[in-house]
N, C-alpha and C positions, 0 to 999 in steps of 0.2 A: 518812209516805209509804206506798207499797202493800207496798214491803219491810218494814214495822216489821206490817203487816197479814199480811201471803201467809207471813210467816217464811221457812220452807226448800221455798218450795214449787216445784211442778214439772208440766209436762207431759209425756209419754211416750207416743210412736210405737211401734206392735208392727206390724210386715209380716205376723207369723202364720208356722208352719214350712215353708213352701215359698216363701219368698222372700227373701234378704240380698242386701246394696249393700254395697260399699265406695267409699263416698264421698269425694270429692276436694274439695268445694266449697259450702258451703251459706248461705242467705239467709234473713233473717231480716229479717218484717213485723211491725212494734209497730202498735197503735190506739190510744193512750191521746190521748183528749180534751183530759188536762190539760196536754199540754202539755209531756209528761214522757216517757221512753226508755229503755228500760234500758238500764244503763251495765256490770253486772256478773253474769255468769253464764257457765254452764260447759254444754259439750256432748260427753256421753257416748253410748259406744255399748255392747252386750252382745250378746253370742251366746244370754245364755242366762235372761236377766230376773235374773240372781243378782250375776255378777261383772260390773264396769262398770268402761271405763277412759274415761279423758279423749281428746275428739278435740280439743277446744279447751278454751283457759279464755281468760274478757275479764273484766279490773279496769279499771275507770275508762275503758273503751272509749265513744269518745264519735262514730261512726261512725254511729249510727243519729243523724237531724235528729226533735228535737222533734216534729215537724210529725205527726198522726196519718197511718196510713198510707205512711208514709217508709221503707226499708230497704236494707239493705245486704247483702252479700255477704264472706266470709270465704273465703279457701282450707286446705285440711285437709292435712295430711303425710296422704300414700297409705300404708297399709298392706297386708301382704296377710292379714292378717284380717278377714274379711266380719261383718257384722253384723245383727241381726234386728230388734234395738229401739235405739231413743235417746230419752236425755231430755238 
């Protein structure tokens, strides 16, 4: 599967230094063709591109439908720490 392919891989959002969110909420759009969703990953945030904490983690989250184009939506515990990047 594309896990045994991608390993530990990742995407990452930078706003750039004049802009942080502290997010409450966020959605997530899969495309996979085959059929396939991902079930397990983790959403961090940083101030500072160095140190990263956890805004979510999903094991065996099965929220997102197969179907390409399909997604879901999560809610986030509010902090009031702001953020400039996530992966």
């Amino acid at each position: 599967g594309w896990a045994r392919i991608a390993g530990k891989a990742y995407f990452e959002i930078d706003l750039g230094q004049h802009f942080r969110v502290i997010p409450n909420y966020y959605t997530l759009r899969h495309g996979s063709s085959q059929g396939r969703a991902p079930r397990n990953w983790d959403l961090l945030a940083s101030q500072d591109k160095r140190s990263w904490r956890m805004l979510r983690q999903h094991r065996n989250d099965e929220s997102l439908h197969p179907t390409a184009g399909s997604t879901a939506s999560w809610p986030l515990e509010v902090s009031d720490d702001d953020a400039s990047g996530f992966r």
